[in-house]
C-alpha positions as a Markdown table, in Angstrom:
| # | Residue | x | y | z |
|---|---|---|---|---|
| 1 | Unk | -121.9 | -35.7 | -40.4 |
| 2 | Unk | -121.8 | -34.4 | -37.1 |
| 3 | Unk | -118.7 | -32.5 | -35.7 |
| 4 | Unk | -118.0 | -31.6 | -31.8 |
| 5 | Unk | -118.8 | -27.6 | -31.3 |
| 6 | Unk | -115.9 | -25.9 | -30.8 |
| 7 | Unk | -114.2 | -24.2 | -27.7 |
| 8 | Unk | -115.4 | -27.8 | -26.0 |
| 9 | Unk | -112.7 | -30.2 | -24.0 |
| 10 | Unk | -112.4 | -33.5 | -25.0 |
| 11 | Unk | -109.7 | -34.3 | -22.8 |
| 12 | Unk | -112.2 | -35.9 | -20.0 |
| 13 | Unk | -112.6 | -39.6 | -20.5 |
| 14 | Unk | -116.1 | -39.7 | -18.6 |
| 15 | Unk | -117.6 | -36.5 | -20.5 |
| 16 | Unk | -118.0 | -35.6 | -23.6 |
| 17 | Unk | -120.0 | -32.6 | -23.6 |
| 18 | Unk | -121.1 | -31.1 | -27.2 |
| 19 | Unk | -119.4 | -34.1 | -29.0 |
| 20 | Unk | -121.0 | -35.2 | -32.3 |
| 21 | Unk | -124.4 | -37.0 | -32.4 |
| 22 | Unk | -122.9 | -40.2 | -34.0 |
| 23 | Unk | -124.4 | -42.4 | -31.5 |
| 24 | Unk | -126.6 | -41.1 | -28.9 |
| 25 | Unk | -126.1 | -43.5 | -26.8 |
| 26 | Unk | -122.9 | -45.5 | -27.8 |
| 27 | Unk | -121.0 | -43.1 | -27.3 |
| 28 | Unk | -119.4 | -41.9 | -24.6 |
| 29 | Unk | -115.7 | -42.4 | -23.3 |
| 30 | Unk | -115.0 | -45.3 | -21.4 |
| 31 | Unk | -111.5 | -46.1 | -19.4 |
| 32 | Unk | -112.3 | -49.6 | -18.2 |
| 33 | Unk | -110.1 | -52.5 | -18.4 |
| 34 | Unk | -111.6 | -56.0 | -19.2 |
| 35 | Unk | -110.3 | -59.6 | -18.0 |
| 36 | Unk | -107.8 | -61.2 | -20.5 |
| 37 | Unk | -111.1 | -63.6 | -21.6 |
| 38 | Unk | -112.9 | -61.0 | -23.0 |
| 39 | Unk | -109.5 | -60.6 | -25.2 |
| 40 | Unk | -110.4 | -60.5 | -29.4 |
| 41 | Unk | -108.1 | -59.8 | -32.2 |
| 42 | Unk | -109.3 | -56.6 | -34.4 |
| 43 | Unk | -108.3 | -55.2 | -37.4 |
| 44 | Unk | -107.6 | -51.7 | -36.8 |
| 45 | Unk | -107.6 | -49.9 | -40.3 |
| 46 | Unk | -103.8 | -49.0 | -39.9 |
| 47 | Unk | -102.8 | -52.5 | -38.2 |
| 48 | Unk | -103.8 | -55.5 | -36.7 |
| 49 | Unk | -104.3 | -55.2 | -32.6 |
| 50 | Unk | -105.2 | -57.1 | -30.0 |
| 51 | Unk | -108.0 | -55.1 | -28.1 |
| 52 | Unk | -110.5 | -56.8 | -25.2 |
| 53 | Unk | -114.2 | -56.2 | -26.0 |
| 54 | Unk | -114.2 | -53.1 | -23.8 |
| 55 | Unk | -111.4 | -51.3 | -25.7 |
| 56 | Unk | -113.7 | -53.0 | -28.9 |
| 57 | Unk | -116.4 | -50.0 | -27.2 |
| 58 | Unk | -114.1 | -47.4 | -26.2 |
| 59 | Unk | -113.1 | -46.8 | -29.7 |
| 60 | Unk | -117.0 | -46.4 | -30.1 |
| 61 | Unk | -117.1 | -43.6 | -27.5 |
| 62 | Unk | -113.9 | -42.0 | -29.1 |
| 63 | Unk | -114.8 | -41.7 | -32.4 |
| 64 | Unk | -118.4 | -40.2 | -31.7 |
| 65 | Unk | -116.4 | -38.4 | -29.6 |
| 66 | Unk | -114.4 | -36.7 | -32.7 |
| 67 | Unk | -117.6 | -37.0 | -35.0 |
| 68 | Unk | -116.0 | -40.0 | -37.3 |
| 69 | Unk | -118.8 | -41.8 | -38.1 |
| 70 | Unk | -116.3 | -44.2 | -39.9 |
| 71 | Unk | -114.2 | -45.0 | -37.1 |
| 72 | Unk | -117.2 | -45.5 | -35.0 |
| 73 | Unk | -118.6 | -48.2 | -37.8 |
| 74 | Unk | -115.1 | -49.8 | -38.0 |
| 75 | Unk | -115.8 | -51.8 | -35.3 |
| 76 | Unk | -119.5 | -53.5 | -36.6 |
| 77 | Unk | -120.0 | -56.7 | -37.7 |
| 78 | Unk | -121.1 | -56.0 | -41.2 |
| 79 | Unk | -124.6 | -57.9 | -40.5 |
| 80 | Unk | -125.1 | -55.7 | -36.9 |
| 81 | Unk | -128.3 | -55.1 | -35.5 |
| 82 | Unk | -128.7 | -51.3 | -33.6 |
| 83 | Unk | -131.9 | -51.2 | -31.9 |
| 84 | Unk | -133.4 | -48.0 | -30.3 |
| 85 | Unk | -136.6 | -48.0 | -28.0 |
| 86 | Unk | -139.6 | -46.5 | -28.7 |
| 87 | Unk | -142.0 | -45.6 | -31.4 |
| 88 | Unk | -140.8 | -43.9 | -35.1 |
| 89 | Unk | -144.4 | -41.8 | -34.6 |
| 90 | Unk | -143.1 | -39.8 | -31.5 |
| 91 | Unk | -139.3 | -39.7 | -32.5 |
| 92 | Unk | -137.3 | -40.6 | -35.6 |
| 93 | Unk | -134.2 | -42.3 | -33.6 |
| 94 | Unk | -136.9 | -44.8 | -32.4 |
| 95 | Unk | -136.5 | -49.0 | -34.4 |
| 96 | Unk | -134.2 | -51.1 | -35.6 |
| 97 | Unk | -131.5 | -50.4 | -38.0 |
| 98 | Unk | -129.5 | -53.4 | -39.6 |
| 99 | Unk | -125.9 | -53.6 | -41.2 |
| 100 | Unk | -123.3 | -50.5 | -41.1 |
| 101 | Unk | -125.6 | -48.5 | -43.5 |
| 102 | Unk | -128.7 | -48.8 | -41.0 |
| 103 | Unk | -125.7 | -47.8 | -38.1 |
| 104 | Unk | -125.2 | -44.7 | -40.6 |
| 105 | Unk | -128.8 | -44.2 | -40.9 |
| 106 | Unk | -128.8 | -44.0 | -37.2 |
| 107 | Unk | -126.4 | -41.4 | -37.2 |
| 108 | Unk | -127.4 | -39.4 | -40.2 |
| 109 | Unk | -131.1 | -39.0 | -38.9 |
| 110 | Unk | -129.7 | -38.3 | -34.7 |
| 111 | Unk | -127.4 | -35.2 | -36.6 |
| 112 | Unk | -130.4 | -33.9 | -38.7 |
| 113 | Unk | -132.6 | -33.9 | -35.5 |
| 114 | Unk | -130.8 | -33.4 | -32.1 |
| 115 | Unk | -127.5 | -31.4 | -30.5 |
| 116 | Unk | -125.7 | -32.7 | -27.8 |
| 117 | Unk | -125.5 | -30.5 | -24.9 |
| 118 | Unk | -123.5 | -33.1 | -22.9 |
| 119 | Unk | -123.0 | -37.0 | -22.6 |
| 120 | Unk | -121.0 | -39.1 | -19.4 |
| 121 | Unk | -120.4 | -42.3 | -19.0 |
| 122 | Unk | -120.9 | -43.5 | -15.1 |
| 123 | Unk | -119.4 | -47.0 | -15.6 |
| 124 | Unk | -118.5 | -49.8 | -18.3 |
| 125 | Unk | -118.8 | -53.7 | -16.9 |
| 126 | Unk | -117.2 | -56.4 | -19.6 |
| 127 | Unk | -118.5 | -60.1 | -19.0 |
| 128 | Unk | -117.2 | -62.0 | -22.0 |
| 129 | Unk | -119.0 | -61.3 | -25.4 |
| 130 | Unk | -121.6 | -58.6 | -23.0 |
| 131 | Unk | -120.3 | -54.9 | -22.6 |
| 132 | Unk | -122.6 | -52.5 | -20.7 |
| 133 | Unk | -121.9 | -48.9 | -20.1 |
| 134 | Unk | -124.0 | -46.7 | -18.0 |
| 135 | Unk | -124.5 | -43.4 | -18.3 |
| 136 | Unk | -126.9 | -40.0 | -19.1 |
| 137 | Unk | -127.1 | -37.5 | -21.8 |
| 138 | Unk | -128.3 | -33.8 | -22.4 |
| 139 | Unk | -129.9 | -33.3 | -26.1 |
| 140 | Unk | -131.7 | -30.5 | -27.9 |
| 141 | Unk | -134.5 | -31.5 | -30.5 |
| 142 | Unk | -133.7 | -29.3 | -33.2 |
| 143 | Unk | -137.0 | -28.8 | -34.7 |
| 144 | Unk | -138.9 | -27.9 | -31.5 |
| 145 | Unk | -136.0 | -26.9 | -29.0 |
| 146 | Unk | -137.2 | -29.1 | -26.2 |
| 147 | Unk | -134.8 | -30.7 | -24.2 |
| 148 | Unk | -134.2 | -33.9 | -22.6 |
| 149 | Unk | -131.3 | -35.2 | -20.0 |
| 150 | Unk | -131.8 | -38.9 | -18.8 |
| 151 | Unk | -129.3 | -41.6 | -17.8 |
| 152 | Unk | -129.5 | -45.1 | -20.0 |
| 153 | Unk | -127.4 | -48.0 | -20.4 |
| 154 | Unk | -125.8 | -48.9 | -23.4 |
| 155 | Unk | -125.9 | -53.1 | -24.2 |
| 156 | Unk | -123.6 | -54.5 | -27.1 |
| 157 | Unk | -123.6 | -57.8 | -28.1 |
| 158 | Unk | -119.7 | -58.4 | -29.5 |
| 159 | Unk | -118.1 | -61.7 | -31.8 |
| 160 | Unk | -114.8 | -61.6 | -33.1 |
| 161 | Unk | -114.0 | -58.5 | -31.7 |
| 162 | Unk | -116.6 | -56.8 | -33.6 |
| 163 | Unk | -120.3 | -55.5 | -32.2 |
| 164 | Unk | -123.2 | -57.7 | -33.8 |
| 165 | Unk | -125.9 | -55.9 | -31.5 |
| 166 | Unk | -126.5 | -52.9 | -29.7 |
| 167 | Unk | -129.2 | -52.0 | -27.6 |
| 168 | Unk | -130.3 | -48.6 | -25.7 |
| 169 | Unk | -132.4 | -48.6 | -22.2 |
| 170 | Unk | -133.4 | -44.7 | -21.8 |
| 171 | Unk | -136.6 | -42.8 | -20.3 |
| 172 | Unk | -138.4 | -42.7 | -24.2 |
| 173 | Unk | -140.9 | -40.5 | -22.7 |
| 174 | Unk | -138.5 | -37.8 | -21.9 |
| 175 | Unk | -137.5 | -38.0 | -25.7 |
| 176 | Unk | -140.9 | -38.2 | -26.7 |
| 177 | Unk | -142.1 | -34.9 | -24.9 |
| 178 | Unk | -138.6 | -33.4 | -26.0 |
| 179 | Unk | -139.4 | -33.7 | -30.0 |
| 180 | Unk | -143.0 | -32.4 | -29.6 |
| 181 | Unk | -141.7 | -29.1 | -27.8 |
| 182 | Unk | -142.8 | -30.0 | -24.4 |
């Protein structure tokens, strides 16, 4: 599992800097408050609370933040879809990964390939079941020590208070040259 370097500030809600890889794009601190209609009721794992689809994400962005994989799949629909673009020949990350064990997948293969040099988020909108955050991150490939830093725009698909779909927009051909050294 992936765990923030040290000597790094989390206290910044709109950067995260070299937080853990447990999302690559979902993750990223958001401070956005959401009309009482996209309002769900969630089972926290201490309690039950009341938290608007937007909050739903923020806990996303706060536990990749802390490099708790757990907390960040305590909020998926056990049945969610996480899709990443691109192709699985120019970058492992790329496909779709189904349930809470793909979501680990997700996570187990972004920690075994990339480091996070720094993530923001620019802006969360909430429009009933529809979150979208917007933002850009810095990674390290590993293997070949390229780097890419490109905005994208996160899209998750929420019911119930939980996240059934989530889906990254973000320049693949950045990535793609990153992971074969260029």
């Amino acid at each position: 599992m992936f765990q923030p370097r040290t000597g790094k500030s989390m206290a910044s809600k709109h950067r995260i800097g070299q937080a853990a890889l447990s999302g690559l794009a979902v993750l990223m601190l958001c401070a956005c408050a959401a009309e009482p209609a996209d309002t769900e009721t969630t089972t926290d794992q201490e309690s039950e609370v009341t938290m608007t689809n937007a909050q739903v994400i923020d806990k996303i962005y706060e536990s990749f933040g802390k490099g708790d994989v757990d907390g960040v799949v305590s909020v998926m629909a056990d049945d969610v879809v996480w899709f990443h673009p691109g192709s699985k020949d120019d970058f492992p990350l790329a496909g779709e990964f189904n349930g809470t064990d793909g979501v680990r997948e997700f996570f187990t293969i972004a920690g075994t390939n990339l480091d996070v040099l720094d993530q923001e988020v620019f802006s969360t909108v909430s429009e009933g079941d529809q979150v979208l955050v917007r933002g850009r991150e810095h990674m390290r490939v590993k293997a070949t020590g390229g780097e890419y830093d490109t905005p994208w725009i996160h899209a998750y698909t929420l019911k119930d208070g939980k996240v059934v779909r989530f889906e990254e927009y973000i320049d693949t051909a950045q990535m793609r040259d990153a992971f074969a050294g260029n």
